[in-house]
BASEPA-184866 format. One record per residue (C-alpha): residue number from 1; residue in three letters; x, y, z. Coordinates in nm, 4 decimals. Layout:
% BASEPA-184866
site i=NUM aa=ALA px=X py=Y pz=Z;
...
This chain:
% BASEPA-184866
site i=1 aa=UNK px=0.0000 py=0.0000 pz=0.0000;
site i=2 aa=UNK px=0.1014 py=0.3205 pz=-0.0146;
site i=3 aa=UNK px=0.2003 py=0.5864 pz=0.2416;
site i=4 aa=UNK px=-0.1712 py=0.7341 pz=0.3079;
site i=5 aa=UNK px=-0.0208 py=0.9453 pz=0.5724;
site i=6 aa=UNK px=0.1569 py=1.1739 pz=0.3418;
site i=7 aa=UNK px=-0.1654 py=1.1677 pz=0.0783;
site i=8 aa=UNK px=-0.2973 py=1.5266 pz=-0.0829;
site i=9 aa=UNK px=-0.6605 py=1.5322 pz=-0.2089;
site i=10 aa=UNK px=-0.5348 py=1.4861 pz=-0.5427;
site i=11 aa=UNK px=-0.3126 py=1.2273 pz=-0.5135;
site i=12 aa=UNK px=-0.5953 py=1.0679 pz=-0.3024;
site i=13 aa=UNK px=-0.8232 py=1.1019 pz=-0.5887;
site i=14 aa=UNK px=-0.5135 py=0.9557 pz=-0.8268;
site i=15 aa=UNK px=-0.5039 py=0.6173 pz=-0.6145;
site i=16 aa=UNK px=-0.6759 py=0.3356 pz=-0.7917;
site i=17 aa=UNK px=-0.7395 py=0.1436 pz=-0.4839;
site i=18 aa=UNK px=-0.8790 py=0.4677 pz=-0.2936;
site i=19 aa=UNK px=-1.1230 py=0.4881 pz=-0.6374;
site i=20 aa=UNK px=-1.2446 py=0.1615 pz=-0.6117;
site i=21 aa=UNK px=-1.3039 py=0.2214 pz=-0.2199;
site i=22 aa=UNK px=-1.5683 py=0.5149 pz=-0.3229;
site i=23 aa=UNK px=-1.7107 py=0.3836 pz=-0.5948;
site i=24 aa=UNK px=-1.7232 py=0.0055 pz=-0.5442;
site i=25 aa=UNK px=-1.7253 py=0.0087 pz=-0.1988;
site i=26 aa=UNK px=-1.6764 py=-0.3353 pz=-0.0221;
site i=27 aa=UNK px=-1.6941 py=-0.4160 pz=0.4294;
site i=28 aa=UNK px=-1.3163 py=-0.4822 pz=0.3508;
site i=29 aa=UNK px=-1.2131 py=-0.1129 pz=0.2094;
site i=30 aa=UNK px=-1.4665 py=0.0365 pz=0.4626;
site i=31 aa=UNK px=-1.2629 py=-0.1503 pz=0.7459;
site i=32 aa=UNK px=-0.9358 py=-0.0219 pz=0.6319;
site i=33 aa=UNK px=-1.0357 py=0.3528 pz=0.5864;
site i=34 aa=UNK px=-1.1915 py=0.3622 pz=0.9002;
site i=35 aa=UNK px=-0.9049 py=0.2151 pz=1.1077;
site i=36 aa=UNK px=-0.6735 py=0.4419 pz=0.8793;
site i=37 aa=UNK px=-0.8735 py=0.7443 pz=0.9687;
site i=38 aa=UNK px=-0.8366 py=0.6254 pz=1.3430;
site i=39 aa=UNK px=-0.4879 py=0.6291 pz=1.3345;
site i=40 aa=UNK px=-0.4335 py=0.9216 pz=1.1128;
site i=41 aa=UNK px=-0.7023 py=1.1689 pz=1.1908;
site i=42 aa=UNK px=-0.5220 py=1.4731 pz=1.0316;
site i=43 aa=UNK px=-0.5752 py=1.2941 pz=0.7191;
site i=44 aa=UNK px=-1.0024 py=1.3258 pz=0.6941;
site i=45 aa=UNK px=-0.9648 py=1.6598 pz=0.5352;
site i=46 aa=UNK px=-0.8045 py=1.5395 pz=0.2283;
site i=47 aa=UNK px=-1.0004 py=1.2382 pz=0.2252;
site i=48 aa=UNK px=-1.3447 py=1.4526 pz=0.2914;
site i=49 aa=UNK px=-1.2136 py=1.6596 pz=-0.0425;
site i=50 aa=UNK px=-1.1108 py=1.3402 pz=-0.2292;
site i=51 aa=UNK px=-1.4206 py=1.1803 pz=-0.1687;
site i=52 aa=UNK px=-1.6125 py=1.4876 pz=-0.2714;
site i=53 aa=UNK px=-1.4688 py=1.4948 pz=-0.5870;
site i=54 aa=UNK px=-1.5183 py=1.1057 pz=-0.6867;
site i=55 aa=UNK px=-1.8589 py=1.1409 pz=-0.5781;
site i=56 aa=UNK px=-1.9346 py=1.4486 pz=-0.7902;
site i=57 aa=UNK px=-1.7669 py=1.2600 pz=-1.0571;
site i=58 aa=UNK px=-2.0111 py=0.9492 pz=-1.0714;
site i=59 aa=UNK px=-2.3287 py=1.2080 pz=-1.0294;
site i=60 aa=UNK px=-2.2389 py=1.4926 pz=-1.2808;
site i=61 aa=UNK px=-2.3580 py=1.4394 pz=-1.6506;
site i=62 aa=UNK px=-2.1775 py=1.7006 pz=-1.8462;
site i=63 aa=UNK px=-1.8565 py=1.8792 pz=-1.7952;
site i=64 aa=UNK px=-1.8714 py=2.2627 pz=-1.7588;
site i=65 aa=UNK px=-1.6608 py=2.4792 pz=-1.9999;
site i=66 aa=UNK px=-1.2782 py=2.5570 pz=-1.9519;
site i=67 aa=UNK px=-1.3723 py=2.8849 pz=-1.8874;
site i=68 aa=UNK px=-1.6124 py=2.7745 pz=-1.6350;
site i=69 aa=UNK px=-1.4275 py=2.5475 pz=-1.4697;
site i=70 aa=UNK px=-1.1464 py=2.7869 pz=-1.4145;
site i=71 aa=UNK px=-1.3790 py=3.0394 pz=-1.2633;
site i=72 aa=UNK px=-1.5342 py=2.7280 pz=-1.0371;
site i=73 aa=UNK px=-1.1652 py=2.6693 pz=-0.9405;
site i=74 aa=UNK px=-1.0691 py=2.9626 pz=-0.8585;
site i=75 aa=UNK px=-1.3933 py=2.9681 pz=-0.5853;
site i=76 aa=UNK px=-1.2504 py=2.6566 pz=-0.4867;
site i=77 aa=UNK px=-0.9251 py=2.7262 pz=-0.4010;
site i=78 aa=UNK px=-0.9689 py=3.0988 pz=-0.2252;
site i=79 aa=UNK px=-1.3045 py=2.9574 pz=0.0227;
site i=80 aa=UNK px=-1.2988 py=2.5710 pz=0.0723;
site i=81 aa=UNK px=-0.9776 py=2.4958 pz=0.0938;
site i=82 aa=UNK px=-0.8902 py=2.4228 pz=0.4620;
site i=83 aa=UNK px=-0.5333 py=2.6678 pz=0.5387;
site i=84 aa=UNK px=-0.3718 py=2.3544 pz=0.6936;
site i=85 aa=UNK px=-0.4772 py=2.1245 pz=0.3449;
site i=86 aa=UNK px=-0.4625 py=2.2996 pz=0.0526;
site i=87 aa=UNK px=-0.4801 py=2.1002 pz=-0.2588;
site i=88 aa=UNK px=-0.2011 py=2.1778 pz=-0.4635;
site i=89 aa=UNK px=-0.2366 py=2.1327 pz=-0.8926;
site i=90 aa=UNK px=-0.0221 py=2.1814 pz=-1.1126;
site i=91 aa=UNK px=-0.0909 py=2.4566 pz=-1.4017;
site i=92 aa=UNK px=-0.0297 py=2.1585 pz=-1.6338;
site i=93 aa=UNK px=-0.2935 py=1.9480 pz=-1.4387;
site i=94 aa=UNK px=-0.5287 py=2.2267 pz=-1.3323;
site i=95 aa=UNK px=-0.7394 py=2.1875 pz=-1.6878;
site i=96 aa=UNK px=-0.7881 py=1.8004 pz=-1.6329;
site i=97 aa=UNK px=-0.9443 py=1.8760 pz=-1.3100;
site i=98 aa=UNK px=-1.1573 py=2.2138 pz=-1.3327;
site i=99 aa=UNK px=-1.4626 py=1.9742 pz=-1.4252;
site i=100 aa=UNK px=-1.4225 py=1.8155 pz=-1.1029;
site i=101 aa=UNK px=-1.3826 py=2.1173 pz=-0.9359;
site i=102 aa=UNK px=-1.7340 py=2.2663 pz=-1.0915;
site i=103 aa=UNK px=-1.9097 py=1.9075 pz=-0.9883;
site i=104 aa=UNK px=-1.7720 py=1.9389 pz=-0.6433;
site i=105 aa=UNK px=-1.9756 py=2.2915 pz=-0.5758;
site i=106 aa=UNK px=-2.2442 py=2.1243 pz=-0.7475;
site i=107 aa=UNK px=-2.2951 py=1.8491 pz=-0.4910;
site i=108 aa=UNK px=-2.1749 py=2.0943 pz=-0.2365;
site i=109 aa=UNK px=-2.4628 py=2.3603 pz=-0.3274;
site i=110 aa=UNK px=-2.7421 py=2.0679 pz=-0.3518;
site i=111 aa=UNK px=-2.6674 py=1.8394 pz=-0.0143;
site i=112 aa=UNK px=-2.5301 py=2.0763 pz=0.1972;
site i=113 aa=UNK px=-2.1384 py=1.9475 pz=0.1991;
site i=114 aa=UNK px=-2.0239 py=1.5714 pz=0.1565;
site i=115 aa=UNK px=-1.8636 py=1.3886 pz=0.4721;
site i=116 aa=UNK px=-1.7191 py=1.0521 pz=0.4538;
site i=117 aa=UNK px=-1.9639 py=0.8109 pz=0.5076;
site i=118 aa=UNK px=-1.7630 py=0.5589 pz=0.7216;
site i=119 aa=UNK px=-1.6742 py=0.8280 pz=0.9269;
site i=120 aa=UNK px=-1.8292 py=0.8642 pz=1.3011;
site i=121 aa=UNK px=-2.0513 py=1.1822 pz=1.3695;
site i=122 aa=UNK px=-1.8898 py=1.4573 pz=1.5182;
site i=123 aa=UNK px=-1.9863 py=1.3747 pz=1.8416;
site i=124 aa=UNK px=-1.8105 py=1.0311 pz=1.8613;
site i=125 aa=UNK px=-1.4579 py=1.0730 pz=1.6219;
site i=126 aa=UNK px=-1.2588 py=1.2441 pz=1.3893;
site i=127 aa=UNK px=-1.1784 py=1.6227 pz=1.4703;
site i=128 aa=UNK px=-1.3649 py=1.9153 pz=1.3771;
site i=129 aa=UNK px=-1.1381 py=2.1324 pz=1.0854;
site i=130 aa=UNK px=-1.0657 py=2.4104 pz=1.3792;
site i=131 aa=UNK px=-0.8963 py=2.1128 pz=1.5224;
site i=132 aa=UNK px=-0.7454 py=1.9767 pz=1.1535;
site i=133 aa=UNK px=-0.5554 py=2.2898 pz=1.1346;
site i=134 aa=UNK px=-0.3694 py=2.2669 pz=1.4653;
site i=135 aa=UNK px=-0.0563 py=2.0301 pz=1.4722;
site i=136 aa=UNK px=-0.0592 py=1.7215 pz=1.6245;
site i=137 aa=UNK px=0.1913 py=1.6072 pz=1.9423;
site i=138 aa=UNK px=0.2713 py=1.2804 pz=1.9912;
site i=139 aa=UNK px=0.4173 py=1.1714 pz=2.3063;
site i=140 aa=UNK px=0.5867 py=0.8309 pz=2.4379;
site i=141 aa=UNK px=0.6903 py=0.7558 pz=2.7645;
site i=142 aa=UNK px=1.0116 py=0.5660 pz=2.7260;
site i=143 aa=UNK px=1.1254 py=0.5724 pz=3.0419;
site i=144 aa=UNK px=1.0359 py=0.3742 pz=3.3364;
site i=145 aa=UNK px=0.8608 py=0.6897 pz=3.5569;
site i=146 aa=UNK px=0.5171 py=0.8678 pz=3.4796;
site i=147 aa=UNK px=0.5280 py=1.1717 pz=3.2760;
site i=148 aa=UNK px=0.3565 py=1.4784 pz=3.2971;
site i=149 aa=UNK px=0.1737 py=1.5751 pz=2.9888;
site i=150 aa=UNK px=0.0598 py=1.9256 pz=2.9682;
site i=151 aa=UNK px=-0.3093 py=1.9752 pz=2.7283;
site i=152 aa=UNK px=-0.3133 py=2.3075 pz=2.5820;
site i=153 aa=UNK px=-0.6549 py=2.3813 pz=2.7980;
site i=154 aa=UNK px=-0.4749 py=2.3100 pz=3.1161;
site i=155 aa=UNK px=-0.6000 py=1.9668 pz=3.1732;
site i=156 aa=UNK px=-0.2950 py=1.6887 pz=3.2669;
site i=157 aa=UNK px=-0.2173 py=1.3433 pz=3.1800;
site i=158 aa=UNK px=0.0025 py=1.1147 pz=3.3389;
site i=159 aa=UNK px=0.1375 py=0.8668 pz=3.1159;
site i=160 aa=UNK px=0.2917 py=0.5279 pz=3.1701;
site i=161 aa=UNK px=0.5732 py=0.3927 pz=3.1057;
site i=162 aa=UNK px=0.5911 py=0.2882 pz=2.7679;
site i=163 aa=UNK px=0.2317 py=0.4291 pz=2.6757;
site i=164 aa=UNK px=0.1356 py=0.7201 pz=2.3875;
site i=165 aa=UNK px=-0.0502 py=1.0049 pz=2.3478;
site i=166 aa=UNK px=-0.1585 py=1.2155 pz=2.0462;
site i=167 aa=UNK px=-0.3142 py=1.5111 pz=2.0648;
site i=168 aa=UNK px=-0.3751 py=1.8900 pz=1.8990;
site i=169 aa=UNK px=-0.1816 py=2.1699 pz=1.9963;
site i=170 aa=UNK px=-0.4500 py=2.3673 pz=1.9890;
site i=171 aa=UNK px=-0.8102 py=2.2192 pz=2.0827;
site i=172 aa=UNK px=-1.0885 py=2.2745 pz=1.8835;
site i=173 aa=UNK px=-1.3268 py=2.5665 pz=2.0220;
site i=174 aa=UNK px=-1.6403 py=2.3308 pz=2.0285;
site i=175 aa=UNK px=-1.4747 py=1.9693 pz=2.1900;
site i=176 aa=UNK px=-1.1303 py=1.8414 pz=2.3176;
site i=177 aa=UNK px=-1.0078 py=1.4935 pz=2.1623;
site i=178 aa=UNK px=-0.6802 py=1.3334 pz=2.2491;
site i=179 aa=UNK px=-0.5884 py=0.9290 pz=2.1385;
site i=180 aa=UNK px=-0.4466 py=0.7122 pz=2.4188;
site i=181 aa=UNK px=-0.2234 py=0.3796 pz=2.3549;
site i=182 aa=UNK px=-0.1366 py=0.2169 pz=2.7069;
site i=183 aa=UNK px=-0.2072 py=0.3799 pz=3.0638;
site i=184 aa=UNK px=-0.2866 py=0.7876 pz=3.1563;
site i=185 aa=UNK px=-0.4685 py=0.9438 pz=3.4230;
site i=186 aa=UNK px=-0.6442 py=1.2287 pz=3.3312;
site i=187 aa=UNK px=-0.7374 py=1.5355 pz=3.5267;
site i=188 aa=UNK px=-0.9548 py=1.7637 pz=3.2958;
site i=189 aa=UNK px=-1.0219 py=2.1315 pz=3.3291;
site i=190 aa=UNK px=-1.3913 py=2.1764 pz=3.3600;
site i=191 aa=UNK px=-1.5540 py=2.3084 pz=3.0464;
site i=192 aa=UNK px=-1.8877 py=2.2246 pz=3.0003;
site i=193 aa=UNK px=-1.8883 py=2.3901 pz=2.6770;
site i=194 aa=UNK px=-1.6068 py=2.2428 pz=2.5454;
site i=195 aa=UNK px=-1.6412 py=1.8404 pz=2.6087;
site i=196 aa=UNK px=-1.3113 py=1.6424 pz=2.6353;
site i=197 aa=UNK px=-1.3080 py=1.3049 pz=2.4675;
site i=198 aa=UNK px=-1.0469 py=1.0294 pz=2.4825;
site i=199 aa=UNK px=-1.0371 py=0.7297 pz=2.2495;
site i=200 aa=UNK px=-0.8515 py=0.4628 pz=2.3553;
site i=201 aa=UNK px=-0.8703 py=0.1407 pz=2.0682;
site i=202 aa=UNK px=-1.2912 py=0.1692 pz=1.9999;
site i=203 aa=UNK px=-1.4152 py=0.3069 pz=2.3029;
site i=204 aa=UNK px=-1.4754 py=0.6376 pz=2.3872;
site i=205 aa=UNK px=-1.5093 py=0.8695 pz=2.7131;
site i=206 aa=UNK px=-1.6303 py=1.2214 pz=2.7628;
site i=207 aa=UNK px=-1.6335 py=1.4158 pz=3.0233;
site i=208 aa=UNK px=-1.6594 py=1.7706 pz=3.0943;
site i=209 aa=UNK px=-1.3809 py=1.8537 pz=3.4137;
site i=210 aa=UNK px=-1.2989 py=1.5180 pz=3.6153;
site i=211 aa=UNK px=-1.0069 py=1.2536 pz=3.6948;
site i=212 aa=UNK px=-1.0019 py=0.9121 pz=3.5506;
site i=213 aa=UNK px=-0.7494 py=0.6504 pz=3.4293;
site i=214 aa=UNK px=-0.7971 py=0.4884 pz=3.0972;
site i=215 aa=UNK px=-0.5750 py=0.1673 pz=3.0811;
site i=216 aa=UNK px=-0.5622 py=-0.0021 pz=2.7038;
site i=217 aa=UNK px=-0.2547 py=-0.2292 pz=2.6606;
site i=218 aa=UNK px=-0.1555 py=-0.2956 pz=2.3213;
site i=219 aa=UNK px=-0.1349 py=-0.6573 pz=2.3828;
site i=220 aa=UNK px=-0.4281 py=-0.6755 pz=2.5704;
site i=221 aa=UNK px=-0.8413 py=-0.6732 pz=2.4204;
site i=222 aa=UNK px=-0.9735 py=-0.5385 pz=2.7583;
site i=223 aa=UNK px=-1.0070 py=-0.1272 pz=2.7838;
site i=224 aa=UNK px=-1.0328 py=0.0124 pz=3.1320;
site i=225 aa=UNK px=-1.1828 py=0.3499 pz=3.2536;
site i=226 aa=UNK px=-1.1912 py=0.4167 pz=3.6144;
site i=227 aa=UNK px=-1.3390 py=0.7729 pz=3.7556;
site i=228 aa=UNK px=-1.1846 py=0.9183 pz=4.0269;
site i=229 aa=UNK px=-1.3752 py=1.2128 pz=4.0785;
site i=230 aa=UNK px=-1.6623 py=1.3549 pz=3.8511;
site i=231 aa=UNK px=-1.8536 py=1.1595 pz=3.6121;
site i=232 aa=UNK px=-1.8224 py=1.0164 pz=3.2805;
site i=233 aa=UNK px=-1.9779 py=0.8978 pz=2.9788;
site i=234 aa=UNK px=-1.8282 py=0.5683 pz=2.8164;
site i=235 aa=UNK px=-1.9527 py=0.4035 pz=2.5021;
site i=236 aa=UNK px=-1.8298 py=0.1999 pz=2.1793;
site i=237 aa=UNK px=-1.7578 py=0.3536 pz=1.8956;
site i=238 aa=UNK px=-1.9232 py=0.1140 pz=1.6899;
site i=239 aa=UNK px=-2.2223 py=0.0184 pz=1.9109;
site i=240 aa=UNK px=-2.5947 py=0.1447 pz=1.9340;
site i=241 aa=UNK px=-2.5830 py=0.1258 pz=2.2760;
site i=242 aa=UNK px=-2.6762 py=0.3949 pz=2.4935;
site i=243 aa=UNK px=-2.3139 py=0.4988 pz=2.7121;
site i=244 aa=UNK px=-2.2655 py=0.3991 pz=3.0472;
site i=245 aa=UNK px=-2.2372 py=0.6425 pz=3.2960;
site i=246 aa=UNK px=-1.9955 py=0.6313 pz=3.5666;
site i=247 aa=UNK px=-1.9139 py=0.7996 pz=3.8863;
site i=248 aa=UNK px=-1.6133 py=0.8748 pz=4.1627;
site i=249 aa=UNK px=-1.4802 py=0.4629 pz=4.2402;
site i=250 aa=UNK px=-1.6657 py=0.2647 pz=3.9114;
site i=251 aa=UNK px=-1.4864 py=0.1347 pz=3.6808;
site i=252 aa=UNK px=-1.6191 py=0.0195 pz=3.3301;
site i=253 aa=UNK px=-1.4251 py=-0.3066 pz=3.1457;
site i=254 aa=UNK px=-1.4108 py=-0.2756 pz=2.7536;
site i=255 aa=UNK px=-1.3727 py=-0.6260 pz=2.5118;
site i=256 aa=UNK px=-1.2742 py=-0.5179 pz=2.2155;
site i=257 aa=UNK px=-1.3828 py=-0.8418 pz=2.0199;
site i=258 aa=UNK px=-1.7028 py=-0.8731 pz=2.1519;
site i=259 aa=UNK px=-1.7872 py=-0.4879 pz=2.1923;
site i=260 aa=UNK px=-1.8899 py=-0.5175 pz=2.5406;
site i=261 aa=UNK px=-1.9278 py=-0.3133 pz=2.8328;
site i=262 aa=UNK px=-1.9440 py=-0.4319 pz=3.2315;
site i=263 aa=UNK px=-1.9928 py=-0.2027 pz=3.5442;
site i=264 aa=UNK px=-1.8549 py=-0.2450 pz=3.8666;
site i=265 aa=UNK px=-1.7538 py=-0.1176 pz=4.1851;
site i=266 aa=UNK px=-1.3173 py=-0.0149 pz=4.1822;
site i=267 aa=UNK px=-1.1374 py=-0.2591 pz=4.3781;
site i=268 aa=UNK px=-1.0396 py=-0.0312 pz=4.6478;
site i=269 aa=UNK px=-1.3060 py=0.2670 pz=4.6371;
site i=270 aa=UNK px=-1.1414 py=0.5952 pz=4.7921;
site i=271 aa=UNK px=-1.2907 py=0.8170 pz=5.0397;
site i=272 aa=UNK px=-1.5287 py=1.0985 pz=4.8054;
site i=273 aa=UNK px=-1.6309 py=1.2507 pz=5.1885;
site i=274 aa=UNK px=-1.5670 py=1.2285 pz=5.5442;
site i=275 aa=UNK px=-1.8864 py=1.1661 pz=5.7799;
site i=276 aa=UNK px=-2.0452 py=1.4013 pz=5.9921;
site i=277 aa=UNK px=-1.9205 py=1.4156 pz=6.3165;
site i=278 aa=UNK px=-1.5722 py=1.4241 pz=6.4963;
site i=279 aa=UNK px=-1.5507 py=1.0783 pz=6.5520;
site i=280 aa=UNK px=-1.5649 py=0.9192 pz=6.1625;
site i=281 aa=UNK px=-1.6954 py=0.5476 pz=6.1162;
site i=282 aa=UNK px=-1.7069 py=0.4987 pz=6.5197;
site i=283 aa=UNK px=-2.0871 py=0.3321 pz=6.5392;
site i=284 aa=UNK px=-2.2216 py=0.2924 pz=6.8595;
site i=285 aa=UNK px=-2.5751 py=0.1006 pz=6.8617;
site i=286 aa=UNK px=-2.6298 py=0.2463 pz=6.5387;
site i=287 aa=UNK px=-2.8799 py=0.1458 pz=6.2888;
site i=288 aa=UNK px=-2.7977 py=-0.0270 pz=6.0288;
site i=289 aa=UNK px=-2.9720 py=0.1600 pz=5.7319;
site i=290 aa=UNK px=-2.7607 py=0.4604 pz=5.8949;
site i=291 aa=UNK px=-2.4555 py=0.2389 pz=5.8561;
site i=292 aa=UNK px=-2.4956 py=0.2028 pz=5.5050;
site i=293 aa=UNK px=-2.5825 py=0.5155 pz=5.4763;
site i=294 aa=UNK px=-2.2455 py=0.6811 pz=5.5690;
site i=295 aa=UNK px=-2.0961 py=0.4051 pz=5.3586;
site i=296 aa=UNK px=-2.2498 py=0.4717 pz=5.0753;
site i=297 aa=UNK px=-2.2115 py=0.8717 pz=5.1110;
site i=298 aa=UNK px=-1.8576 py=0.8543 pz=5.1918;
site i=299 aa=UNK px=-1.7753 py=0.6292 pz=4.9026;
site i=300 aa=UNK px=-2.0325 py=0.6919 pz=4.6080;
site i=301 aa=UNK px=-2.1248 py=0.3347 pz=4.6751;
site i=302 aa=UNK px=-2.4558 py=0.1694 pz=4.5844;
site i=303 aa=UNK px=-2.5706 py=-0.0940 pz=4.8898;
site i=304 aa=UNK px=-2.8768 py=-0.3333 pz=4.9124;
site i=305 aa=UNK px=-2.9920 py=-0.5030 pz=5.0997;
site i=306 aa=UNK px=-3.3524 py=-0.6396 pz=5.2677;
site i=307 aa=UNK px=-3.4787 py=-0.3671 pz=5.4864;
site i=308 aa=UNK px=-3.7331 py=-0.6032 pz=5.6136;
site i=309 aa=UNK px=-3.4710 py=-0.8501 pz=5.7713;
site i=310 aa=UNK px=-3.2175 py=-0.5671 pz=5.9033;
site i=311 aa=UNK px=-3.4657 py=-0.2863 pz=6.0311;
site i=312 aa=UNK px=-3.4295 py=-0.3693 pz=6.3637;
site i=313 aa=UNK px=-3.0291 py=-0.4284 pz=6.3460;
site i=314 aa=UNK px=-2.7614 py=-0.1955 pz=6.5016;
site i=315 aa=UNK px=-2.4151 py=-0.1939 pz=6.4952;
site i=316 aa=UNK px=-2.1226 py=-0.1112 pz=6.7331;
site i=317 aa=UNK px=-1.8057 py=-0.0717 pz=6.5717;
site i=318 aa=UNK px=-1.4933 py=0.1610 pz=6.6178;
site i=319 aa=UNK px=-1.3843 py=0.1311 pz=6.2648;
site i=320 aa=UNK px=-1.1418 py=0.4008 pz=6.1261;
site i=321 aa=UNK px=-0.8960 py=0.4091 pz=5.8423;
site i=322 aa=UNK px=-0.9518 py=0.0810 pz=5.6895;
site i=323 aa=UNK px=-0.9978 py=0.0069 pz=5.3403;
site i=324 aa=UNK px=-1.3678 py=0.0405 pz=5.2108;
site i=325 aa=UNK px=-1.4037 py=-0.3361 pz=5.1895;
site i=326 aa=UNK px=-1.2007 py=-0.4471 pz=5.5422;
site i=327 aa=UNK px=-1.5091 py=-0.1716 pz=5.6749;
site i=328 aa=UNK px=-1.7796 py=-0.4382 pz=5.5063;
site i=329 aa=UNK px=-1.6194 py=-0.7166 pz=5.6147;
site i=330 aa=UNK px=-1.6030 py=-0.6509 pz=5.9385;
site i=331 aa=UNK px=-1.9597 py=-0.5292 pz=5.9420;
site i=332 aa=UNK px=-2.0796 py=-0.8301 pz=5.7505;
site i=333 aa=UNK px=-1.9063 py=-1.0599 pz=6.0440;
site i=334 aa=UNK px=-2.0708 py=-0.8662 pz=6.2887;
site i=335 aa=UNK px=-2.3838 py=-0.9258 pz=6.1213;
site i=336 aa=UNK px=-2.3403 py=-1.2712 pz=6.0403;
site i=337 aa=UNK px=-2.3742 py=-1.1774 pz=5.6450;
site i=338 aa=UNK px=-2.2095 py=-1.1917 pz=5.3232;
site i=339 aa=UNK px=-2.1697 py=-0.9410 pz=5.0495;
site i=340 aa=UNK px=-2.1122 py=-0.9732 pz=4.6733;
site i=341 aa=UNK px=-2.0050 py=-0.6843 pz=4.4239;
site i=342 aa=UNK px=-2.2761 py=-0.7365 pz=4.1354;
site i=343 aa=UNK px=-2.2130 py=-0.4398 pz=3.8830;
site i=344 aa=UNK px=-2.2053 py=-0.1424 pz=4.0171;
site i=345 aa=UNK px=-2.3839 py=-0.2627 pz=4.3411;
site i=346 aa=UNK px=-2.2749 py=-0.4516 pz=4.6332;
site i=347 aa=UNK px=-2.5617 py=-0.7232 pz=4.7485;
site i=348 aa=UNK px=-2.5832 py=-0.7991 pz=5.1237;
site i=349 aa=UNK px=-2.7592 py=-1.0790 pz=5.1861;
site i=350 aa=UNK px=-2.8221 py=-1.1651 pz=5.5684;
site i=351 aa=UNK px=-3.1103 py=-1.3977 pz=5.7419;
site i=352 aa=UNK px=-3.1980 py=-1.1326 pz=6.0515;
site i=353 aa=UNK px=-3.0487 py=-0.9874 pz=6.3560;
């Protein structure tokens, strides 16, 4: 193949195979340009102009006059043109392609503008041409300590050891996008009219100002988001699905192969808020449903259980600093029940006081 990276419009428009992708398209060539679009984002322009032009090409009849077509081009290249993209033809080649020029404002003037049809909406990929004409950074962490990455909006990622980044130098005014490879926790400056979006293999999160890891090996099929602090909105990029929202201490697992999504509880949730009171997590002939109460406030938990069979339960316990789940495990024993993490829930099940 050639290199695609380094494509104009026009030599876009030149390719035989990128010809036959437009005009005989197959699930094959749709697969490639959208995982080359994926990996090359600053590259939709020229294919958006490319595209334009073969598709004017197979619905245009007749071709205008030279003298048209010159005039048409000359439109062209002084309003559509993107700064960052600009298709460059040769005086010798500019005749052969004025007719294509004139069909492109043709199709332009009667739908409204072309986009690539295998490309995502706006609101799940590719970025907007604000974005386009901004540079991209790419970062790797080659050494064996975090690194500091510093977003142009003020927002921070720390990336693993031997993980990637890509990003503009300038964000787009209307949405943030970055591309992660490996391990980074995020802290995003809150914008809520400027949504920040990381895509990490085909999953997607947005958020507006929070802090979350994203963890998505190379070598691995699983994607990882877990939320610190704010919320989040997680979905496939492929995928009908409504997203999955998460919260401070969930965590959402990603397959790649089988483009699904699970919920659950973080492994060690962190304390969001301290109780009321001096004394914090000291229960003294305390109801229960108050119990799980301050659990569940402190830790942005979700608990059930059967109100019925622990209405009349208290509990005396001087726990402090212990981990969230050496807390229900000691009030569990106490209780003589058992707990299960189901989703985003934890399930106590118990037979009475």
């Amino acid at each position: 193949m050639p290199s695609y990276a380094t494509f104009t419009a026009e030599a876009f428009i030149e390719d035989d195979f990128f010809r036959r992708s437009i005009q005989s398209p197959t699930a094959e060539t749709d697969a490639y340009w959208q995982e080359f679009l994926r990996n090359h984002p600053e590259q939709t322009q020229a294919i958006h102009s490319a595209r334009a032009f073969l598709t004017a090409l197979d619905q245009t009849q007749t071709r205008p006059s030279t003298e048209q077509g010159e005039r048409m081009w000359q439109v062209i290249h002084q309003q559509t043109q993107p700064e960052a993209y600009p298709v460059q033809i040769s005086v010798s080649n500019r005749r052969n392609y004025v007719w294509w020029a004139a069909a492109v404002i043709l199709v332009c003037v009667s739908l409204g503008g072309l986009w690539y049809s295998q490309v995502p909406t706006s609101e799940q990929l590719s970025s907007s041409r604000s974005t386009e004409r901004s540079a991209w950074i790419h970062r790797i962490n080659t050494t064996q300590q975090l690194m500091t990455v510093q977003l142009d909006d003020g927002s921070t990622v720390m990336l693993s050891p031997q993980s990637q980044i890509r990003y503009p130098r300038r964000f787009a005014s209307e949405k943030r996008e970055v591309y992660l490879t490996g391990e980074g926790f995020f802290k995003v400056a809150k914008n809520p009219n400027q949504p920040f979006y990381v895509f990490a293999k085909n999953l997607i999160t947005k958020v507006v100002g929070t802090s979350f890891r994203i963890t998505a090996p190379p070598q691995n099929q699983n994607v990882q988001v877990t939320v610190r602090s704010g919320k989040v909105a997680v979905y496939a990029l492929h995928s009908s699905d409504h997203p999955l929202f998460l919260t401070a201490n969930q965590q959402v697992y990603f397959d790649t192969s089988s483009q699904q999504l699970t919920k659950s509880v973080v492994r060690a949730p962190m304390l969001l808020k301290s109780p009321e009171g001096s004394q914090s997590f000291v229960f003294e002939e305390t109801p229960i449903a108050q119990v799980f109460h301050t659990l569940e406030t402190s830790y942005g938990v979700t608990i059930t259980y059967n109100t019925d069979l622990l209405n009349h339960c208290k509990l005396t316990a001087p726990l402090g600093n212990e981990p969230f789940f050496k807390k229900l495990d000691l009030i569990c024993q106490t209780l003589g029940a058992t707990y299960e993490v189901w989703g985003n829930q934890i399930i106590i099940t118990a037979k009475g006081c």
